[in-house]
C-alpha positions as CSV (number, residue, x, y, z in Angstrom):
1,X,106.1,116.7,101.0
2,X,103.1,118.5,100.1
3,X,103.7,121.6,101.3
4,X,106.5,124.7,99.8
5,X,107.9,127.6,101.7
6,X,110.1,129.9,100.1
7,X,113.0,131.9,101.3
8,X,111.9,134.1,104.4
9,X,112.8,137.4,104.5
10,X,113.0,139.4,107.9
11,X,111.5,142.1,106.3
12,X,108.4,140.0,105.4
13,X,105.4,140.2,108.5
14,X,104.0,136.6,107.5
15,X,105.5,133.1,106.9
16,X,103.5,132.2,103.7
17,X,103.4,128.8,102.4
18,X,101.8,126.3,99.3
19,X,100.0,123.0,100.2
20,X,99.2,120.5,97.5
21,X,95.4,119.2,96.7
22,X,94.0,116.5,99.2
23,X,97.4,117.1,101.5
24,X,97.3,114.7,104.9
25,X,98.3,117.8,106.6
26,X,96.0,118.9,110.3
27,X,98.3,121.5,111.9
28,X,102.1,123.0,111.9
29,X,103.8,123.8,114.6
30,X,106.4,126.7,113.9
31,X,109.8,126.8,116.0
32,X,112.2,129.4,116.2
33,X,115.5,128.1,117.5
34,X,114.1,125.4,119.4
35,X,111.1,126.9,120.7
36,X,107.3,126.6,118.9
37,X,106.1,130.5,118.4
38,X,103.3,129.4,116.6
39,X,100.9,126.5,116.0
40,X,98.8,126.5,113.0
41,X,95.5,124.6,112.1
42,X,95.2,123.6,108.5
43,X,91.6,122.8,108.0
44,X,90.8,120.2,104.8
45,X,91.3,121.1,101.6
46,X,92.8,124.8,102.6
47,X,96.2,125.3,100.1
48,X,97.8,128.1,101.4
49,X,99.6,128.7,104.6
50,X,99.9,132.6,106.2
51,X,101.1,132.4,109.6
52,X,102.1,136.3,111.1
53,X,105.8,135.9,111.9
54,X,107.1,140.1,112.6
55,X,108.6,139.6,115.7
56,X,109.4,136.4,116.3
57,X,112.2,135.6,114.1
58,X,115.2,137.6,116.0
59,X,118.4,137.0,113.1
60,X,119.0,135.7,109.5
61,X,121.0,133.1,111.4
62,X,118.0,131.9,113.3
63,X,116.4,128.3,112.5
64,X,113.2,128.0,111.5
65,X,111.7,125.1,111.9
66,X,108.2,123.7,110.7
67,X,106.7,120.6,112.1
68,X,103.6,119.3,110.0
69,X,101.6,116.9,111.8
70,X,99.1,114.8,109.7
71,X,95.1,113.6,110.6
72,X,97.2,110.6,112.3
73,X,99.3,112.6,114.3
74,X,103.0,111.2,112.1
75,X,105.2,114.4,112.4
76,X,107.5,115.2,109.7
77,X,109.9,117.9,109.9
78,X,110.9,120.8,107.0
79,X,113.7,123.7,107.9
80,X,112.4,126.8,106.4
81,X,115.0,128.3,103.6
82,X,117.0,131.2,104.5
């Protein structure tokens, strides 16, 4: 899917992330439960992703959510590990 997230810790202050070579990927939008907390500009040819999350992630039981959107706006959706 071009981009790999491992298991998030609550201990852990960022969401850090692995995107392949000449990925499609322009932004992702981070939701916590339901609700965005973060959106996150990927310009070209960056491969890593390091979003601060200390804060926003209230329980192990909560869903994260990531929602990469691609230069031609298609919108996939990934559920973060826990």
């Amino acid at each position: 899917m071009w981009m790999t997230i491992p298991i998030y810790d609550l201990s852990q202050s960022y969401l850090i992330g692995t995107l392949e070579p000449n990925h499609p990927i322009a932004k992702v939008d981070i939701q916590v439960n339901g609700k965005t907390v973060n959106v996150v500009s990927i310009p070209p040819g960056t491969q890593t992703l390091r979003v601060a999350m200390a804060g926003e992630i209230p329980t192990t039981r909560a869903t994260i959510t990531l929602l990469p959107e691609d230069t031609n706006g298609y919108i996939w959706q990934y559920q973060v590990p826990a």
